[in-house]
C-alpha positions in Angstrom: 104.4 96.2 95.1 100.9 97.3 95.9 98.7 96.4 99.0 95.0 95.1 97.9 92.5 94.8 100.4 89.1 92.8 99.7 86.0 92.9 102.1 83.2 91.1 100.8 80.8 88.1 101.9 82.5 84.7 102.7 81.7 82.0 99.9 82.9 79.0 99.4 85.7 79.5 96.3 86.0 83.6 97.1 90.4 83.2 97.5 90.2 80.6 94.3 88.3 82.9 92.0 89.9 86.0 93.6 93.7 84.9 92.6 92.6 83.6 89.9 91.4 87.1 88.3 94.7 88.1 89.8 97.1 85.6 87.5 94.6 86.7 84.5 95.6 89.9 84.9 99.1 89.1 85.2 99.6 90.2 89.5 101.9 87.7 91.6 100.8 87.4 95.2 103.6 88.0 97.1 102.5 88.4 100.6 98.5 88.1 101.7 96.3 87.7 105.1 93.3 85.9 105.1 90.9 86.3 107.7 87.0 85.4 108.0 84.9 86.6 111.1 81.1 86.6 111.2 80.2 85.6 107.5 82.8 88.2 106.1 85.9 87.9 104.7 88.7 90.5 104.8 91.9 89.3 102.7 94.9 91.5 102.2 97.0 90.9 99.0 100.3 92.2 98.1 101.3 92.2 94.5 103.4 92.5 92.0 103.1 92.7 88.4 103.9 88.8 87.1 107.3 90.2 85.9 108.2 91.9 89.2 107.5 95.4 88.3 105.5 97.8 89.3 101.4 97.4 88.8 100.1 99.4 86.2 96.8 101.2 87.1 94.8 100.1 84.3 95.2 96.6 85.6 94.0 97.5 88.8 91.2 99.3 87.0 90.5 96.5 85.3 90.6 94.2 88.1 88.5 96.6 90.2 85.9 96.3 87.6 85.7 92.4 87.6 85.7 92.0 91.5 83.7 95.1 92.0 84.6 98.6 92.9 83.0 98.6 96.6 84.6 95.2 97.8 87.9 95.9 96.6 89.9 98.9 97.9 93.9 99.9 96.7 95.7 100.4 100.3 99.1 101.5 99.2 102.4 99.8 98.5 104.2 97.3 100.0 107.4 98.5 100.1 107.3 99.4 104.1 107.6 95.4 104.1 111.4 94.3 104.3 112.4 92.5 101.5 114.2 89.7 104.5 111.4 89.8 106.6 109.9 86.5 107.1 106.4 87.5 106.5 107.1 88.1 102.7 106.3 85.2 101.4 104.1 82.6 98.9 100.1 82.9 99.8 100.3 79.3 100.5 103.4 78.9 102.9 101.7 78.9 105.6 99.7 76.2 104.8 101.8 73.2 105.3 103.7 75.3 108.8 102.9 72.9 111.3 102.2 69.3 109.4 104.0 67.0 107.7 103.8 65.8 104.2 104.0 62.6 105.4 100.7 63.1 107.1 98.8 63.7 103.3 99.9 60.6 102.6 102.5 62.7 99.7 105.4 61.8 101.0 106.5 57.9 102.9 108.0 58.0 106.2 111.2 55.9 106.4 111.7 56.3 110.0 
């Protein structure tokens, strides 16, 4: 896995179009940390390629090049991460952590 790290201006659709460029060029996020403070946002992404090897750096080029060389930065790999620990996870799991489904109005309550 590799570690990306992306510091840019805070717009609304930046994590849409950002993963988005990321399943184009064929990167699973595995792990990431969002974080906005003051107008910025600073988003960490850990990925693999979409097969679950290694990410070629012409793809990182290439991705580089469509998000823009300054704003995107290659941190390392991933690999200090423990493949159990709970923090390696989907983008989105921490999404739903704390509410129901019920509470979308997606799933009834029988109770």
């Amino acid at each position: 896995g590799l570690k990306l790290e992306l510091c840019t201006t805070d717009r609304v659709g930046l994590l849409s179009n950002v993963t988005r460029i990321f399943r184009e060029n064929s990167l699973t996020v595995t792990r990431a940390e969002v974080t906005t403070k003051g107008g910025k946002a600073v988003n960490t992404f850990y990925v693999r390629g979409a097969s679950g090897c290694n990410v070629d750096s012409k793809t990182i080029e290439s991705i580089r090049q469509t998000i823009g060389n300054t704003i995107l930065k290659v941190k390392g790999s991933s690999e200090s991460v423990p493949q159990d620990s709970p923090t390696r996870s989907s983008i989105f799991s921490g999404l739903f952590k704390s509410r129901s489904f019920v509470n979308f109005g997606l799933v009834k309550s029988y109770s």
